[in-house]
C-alpha positions as CSV (number, residue, x, y, z in Angstrom):
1,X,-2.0,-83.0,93.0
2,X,0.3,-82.4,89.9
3,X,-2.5,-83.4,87.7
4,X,-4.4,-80.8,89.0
5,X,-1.6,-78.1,89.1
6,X,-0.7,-79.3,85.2
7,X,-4.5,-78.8,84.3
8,X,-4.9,-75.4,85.5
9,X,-1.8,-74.6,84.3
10,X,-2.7,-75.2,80.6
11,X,-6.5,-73.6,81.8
12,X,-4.8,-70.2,81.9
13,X,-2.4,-70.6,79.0
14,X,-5.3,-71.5,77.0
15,X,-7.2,-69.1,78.3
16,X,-4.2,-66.2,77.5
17,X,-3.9,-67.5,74.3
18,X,-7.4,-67.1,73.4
19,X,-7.3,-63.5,74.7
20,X,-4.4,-62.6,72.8
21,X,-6.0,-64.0,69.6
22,X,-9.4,-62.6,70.1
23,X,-8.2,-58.9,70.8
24,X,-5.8,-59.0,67.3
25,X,-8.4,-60.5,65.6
26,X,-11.0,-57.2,66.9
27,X,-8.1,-54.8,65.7
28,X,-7.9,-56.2,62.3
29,X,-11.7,-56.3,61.8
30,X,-11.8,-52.4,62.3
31,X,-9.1,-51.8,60.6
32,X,-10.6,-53.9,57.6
33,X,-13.6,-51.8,57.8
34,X,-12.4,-48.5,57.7
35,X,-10.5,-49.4,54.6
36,X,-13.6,-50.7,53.0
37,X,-14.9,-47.3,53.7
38,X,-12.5,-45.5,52.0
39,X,-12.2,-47.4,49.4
40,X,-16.0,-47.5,48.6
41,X,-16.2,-43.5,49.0
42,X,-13.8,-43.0,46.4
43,X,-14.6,-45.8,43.7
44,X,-17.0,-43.7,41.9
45,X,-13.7,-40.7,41.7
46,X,-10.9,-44.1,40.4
47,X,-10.4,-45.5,36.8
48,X,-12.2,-48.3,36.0
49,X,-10.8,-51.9,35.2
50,X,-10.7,-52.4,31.3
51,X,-9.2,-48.6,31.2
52,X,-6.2,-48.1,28.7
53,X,-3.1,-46.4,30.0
54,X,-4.2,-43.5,27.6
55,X,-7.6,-43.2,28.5
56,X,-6.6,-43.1,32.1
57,X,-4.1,-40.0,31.7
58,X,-6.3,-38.3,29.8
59,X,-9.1,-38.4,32.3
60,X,-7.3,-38.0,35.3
61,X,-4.1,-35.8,33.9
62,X,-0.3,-37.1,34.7
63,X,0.4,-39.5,37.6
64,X,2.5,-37.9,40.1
65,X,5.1,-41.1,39.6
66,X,5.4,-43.8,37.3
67,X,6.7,-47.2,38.9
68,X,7.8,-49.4,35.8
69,X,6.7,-52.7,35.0
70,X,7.2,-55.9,36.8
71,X,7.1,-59.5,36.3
72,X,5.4,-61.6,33.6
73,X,2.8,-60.4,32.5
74,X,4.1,-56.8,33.1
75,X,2.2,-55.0,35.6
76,X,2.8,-51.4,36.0
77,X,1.4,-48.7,38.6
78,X,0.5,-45.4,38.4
79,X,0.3,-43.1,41.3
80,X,-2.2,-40.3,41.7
81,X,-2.6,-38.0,44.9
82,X,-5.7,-39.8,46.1
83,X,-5.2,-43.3,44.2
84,X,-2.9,-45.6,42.7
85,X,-3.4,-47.8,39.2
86,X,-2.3,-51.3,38.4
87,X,-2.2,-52.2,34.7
88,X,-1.7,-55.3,33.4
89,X,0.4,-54.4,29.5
90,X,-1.6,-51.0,28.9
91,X,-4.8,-52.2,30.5
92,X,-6.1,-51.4,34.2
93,X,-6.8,-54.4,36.1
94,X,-7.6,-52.3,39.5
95,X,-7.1,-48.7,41.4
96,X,-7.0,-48.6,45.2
97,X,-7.5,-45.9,47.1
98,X,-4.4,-44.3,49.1
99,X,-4.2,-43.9,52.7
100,X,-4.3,-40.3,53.2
């Protein structure tokens, strides 16, 4: 009898386990793909990797801030309105579109 009460016991804590994974595991697939549509609508509109710091504020005008550079090698980011810039010395290395 306690064998039986032990096994369904760990039946449903399994089974509310699984639940509980599986639903965060559907919120974070959306939320994965509406970031990859964002950031695939606006790719064409972001500096490309291999971009000089120069290059990049002539194109796209001043960043709205400047965050200084961090770590070894120094990496430095630029924020636009619709973007922001990582560069790797004066080189981009990627820009990410901005939640808006």
């Amino acid at each position: 009898m306690v064998k039986n009460v032990a096994k369904a016991l760990f039946a449903k804590t399994l089974l509310v386990f699984a639940l509980t994974i599986g639903s965060a595991a559907a919120r974070a697939d959306t939320l994965l793909i509406d970031g990859i549509a964002v950031d695939q609508q606006s790719a064409t509109s972001r500096p490309k990797s291999g971009m000089s710091m120069a290059n990049v504020e002539a194109t796209y005008g001043t960043p709205t801030e400047k965050h200084g550079a961090v770590g070894e090698p120094p990496i430095t980011r630029w924020d636009y309105p619709g973007f922001s810039v990582y560069f790797e010395h004066e080189t981009v290395i990627h820009s990410v579109a901005r939640h808006q």
